[in-house]
Structures are given as structure tokens and as C-alpha cells.
C-alpha positions as CSV (number, residue, x, y, z in Angstrom):
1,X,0.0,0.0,0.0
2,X,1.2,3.6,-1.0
3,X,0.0,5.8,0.8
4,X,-1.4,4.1,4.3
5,X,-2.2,7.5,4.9
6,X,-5.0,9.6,2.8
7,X,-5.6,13.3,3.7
8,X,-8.6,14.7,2.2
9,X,-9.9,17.9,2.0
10,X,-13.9,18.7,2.2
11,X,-15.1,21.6,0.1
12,X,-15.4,20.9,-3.5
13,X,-13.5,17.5,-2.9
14,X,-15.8,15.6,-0.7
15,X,-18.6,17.9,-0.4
16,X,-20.5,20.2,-3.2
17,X,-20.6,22.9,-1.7
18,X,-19.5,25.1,-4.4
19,X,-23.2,26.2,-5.6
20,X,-23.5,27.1,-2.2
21,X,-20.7,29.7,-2.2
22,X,-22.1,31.1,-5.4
23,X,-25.5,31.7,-3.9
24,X,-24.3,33.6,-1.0
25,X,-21.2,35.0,-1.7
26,X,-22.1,38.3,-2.8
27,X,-24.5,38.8,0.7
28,X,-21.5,38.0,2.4
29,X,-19.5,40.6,0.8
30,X,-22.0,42.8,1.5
31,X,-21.4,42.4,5.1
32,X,-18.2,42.3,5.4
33,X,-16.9,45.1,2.3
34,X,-15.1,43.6,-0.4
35,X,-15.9,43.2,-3.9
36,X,-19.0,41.4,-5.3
37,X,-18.4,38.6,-7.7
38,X,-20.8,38.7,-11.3
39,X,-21.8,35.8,-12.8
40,X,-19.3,36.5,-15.7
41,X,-16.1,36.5,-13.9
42,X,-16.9,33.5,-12.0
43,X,-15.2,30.8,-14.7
44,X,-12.5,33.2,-14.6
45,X,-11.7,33.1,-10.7
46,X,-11.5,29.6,-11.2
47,X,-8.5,29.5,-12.9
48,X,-6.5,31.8,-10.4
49,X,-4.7,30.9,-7.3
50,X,-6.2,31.9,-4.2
51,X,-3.9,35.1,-4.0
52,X,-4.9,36.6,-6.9
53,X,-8.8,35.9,-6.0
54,X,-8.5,37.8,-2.9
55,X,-6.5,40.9,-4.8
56,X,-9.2,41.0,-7.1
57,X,-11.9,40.6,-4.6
58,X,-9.7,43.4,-2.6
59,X,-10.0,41.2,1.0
60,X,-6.9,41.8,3.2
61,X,-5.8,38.6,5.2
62,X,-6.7,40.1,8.2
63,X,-10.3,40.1,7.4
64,X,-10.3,36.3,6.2
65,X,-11.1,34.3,9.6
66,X,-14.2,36.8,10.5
67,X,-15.6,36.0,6.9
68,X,-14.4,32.1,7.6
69,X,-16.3,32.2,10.9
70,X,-19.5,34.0,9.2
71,X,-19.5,31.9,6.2
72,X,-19.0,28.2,8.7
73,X,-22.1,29.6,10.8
74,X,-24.5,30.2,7.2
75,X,-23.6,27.2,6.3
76,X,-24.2,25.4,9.5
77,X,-27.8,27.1,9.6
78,X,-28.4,25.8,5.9
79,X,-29.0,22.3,6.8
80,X,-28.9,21.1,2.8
81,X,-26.6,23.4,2.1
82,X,-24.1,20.9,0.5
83,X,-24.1,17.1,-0.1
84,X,-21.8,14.9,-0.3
85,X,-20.4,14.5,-3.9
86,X,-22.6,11.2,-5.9
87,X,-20.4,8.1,-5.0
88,X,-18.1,10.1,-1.8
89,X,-19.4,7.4,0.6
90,X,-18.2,5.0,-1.5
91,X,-15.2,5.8,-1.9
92,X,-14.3,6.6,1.7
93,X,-15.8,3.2,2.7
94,X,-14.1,1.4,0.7
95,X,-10.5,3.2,1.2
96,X,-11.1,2.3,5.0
97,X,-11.9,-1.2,4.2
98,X,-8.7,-1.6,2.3
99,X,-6.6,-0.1,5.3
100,X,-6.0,3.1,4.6
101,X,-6.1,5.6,7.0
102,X,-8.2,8.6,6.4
103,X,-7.5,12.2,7.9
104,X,-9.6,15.5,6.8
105,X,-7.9,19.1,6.6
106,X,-10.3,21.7,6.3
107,X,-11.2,25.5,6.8
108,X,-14.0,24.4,7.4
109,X,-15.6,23.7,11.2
110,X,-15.3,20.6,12.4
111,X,-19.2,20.4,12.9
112,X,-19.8,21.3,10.1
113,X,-17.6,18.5,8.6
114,X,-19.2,15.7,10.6
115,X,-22.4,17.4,9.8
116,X,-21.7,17.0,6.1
117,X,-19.7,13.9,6.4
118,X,-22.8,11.6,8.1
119,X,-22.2,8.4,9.5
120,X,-18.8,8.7,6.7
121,X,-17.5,11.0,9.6
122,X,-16.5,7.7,11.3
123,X,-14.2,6.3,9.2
124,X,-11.9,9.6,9.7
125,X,-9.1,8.9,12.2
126,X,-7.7,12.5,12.0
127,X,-9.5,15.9,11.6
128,X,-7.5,19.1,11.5
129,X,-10.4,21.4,10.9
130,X,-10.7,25.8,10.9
131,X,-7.7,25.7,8.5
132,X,-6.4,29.3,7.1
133,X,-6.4,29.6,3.7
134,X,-2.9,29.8,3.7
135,X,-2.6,27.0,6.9
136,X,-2.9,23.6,5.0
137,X,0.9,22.7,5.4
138,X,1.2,23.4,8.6
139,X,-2.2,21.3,9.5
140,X,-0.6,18.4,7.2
141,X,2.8,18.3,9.3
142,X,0.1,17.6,12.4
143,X,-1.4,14.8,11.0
144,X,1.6,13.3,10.3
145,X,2.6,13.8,13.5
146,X,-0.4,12.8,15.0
147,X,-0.7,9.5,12.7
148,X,2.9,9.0,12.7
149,X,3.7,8.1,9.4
150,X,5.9,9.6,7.0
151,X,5.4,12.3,4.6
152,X,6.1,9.9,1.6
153,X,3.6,7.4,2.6
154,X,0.7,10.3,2.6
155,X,-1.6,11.8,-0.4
156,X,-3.4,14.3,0.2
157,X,-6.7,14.9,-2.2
158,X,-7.9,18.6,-2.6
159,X,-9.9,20.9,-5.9
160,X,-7.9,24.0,-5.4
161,X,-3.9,25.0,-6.7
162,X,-3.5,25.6,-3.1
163,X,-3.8,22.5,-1.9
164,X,-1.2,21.2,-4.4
165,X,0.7,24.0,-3.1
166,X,0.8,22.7,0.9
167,X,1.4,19.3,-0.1
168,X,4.3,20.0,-1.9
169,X,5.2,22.0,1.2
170,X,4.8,19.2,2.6
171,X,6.5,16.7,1.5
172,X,3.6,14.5,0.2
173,X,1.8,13.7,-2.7
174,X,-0.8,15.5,-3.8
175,X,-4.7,14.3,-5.7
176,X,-6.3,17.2,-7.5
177,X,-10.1,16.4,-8.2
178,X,-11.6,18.1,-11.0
179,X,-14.9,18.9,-9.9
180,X,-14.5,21.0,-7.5
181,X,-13.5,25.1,-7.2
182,X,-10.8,25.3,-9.4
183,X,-10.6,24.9,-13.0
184,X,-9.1,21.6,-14.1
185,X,-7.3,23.2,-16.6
186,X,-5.6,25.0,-13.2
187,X,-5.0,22.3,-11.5
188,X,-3.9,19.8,-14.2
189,X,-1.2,22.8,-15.1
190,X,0.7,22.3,-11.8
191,X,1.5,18.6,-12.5
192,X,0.1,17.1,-9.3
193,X,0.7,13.1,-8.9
194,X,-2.9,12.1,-9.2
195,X,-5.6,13.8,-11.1
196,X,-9.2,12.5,-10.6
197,X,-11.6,13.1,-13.1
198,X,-14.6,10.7,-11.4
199,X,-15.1,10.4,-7.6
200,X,-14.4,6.5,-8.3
201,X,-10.8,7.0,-9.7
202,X,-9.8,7.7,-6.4
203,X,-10.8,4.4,-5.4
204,X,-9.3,2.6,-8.2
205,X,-5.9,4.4,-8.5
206,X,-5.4,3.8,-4.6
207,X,-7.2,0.3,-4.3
208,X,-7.2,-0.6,-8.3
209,X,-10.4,-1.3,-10.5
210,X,-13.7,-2.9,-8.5
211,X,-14.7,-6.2,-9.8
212,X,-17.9,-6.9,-11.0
């Protein structure tokens, strides 16, 4: 086995929550000052790093855990806010049965993550959760710690360039998904080790093809 250890993250990767973002973005810039997105540039901003997004969007860092906090508690009020992703369950279930070990980085809220995870919450042996934008590396060197196994036995499975970004920093491989908030086009142009088109590639590149 690999990678014993699988980190994944949750929004846009193991949850579809990214119509939900689009829905209440702009009331949430609104409250908090900062540029409203239109429904034009929105393809565009998925092909920009996270950096470049908030200079457009003209959000300082300092502002970015209120608007994290704000945006956990809407989603935590919208109880179908986001499912899981068609086939997620699966996939998790299945990794677990095989032996790997499944962690969840996040800026996302832990309750919110269970919330959205369901009775797939369980299978998790690590959650590092209220992540900074800029934070994933440092809540992946946890993990390891935490789970004890080494940065090359680890892939980590996100949809955004930053993600590939904090793996790398890392020391681990890195999953992009393509169905998530970034364009694939994006992702695929950083060269990560894995690239998953379907929620069941992840399953068969880690476990290989399911029998019928």
C-alpha cells in the first residue's frame, strides 16, 4: 500500500458545496466590504490561485477568519446546504476497508464537517479542521505527527492549486479532483501526482479497478 495515509480535503473534494458559495457570496461581501463577484467572472476566478482571487476581490488577510467564521455559521444554519459528492461514501468506505487511514484538513468547522460527512464522519481517524487559507501545510505536518507516518507514505486529495501548493510543502503527494473550485485546466497545469476526473478513480488508482 502507498500511501497508508489519505488526507482529504472537504469543500469541492468531498462535499459540493460550491453552488452554495455562489449563492451567498455576494450577501456576504455585502457584510463584510469587499468586492461582489458577477456571474461572468466566476469561470475566470476559477482559474486563479487563491492570492490573486482575494486581490481581485480586494479582501486583506486580516479580514479572512471573520468572513471564515461568518460563512461556517450560514452554512451550518443551511441544513442542505451541500451534499456529499454522488459516490463520496463509497469511496471513503471502501478506502477504510482496504486499510488506509483517512484524515480531513479543512477550513471548514469541524461540525460542520461531521455534519456534512454523516455516519462517513466515522471512518476519519484525523480531523485538523478551521484551516487558514494559507494554513494547510502546517495542519498536514500535524497529521503526520499525530498518525505517525511519513510524509512519503501520505496523499493528500484537494480541488484548489493551493492544496497542491501545501502538499508539496509538505513533502507529500498530492490528488487534485476536478470537480471542484478550481478549474481543471488549473490544477492539471501544476502537475500534481494524481488527477481525478470521477469520484471512483480515487478508489481505483489507490485500491485498483472494482470487480464486477
Amino acid at each position: 500500500m502507498p500511501y497508508p495515509l489519505v488526507i482529504f480535503d472537504l469543500d469541492g473534494t468531498l462535499v459540493d458545496s460550491f453552488p452554495w458559495f455562489v449563492r451567498n457570496v455576494n450577501d456576504v461581501a455585502d457584510r463584510f466590504a469587499f468586492r461582489k463577484i458577477a456571474e461572468h467572472e466566476i469561470e475566470g476566478l476559477r482559474h486563479r490561485p487563491a492570492r490573486e482571487i482575494l486581490g481581485h476581490l480586494g479582501i486583506p488577510l486580516w479580514k479572512l477568519p471573520r468572513i471564515a467564521r461568518h460563512m461556517q455559521r450560514m452554512m451550518a444554519e443551511d441544513a442542505v446546504s451541500a451534499p456529499l459528492f454522488d459516490g463520496a461514501a463509497e469511496v471513503l468506505s471502501a478506502l477504510a476497508s482496504a486499510g488506509h487511514r483517512l484524515a480531513l484538513v479543512t477550513s471548514n468547522s469541524e461540525a460542520n464537517a461531521r455534519a456534512k460527512l454523516g455516519d462517513s464522519a466515522t471512518l476519519f481517524a484525523h480531523f485538523a479542521c478551521a484551516t487558514s487559507i494559507f494554513g494547510k501545510a502546517a495542519k498536514f505536518r500535524r497529521v503526520l505527527k499525530q498518525a505517525r507516518v511519513a510524509a512519503s507514505e501520505t496523499l493528500a486529495i484537494g480541488d484548489e492549486t493551493r492544496d497542491i501548493d501545501a502538499a508539496r510543502a509538505t513533502g507529500i503527494a498530492c490528488g487534485a479532483v476536478t470537480w471542484g473550485y478550481a478549474a481543471p485546466q488549473a490544477l492539471r497545469a501544476l502537475q500534481p501526482d494524481f488527477v481525478f476526473d470521477h469520484m471512483d478513480d480515487i478508489a481505483g488508482a489507490l485500491i485498483g479497478p472494482r470487480a464486477d
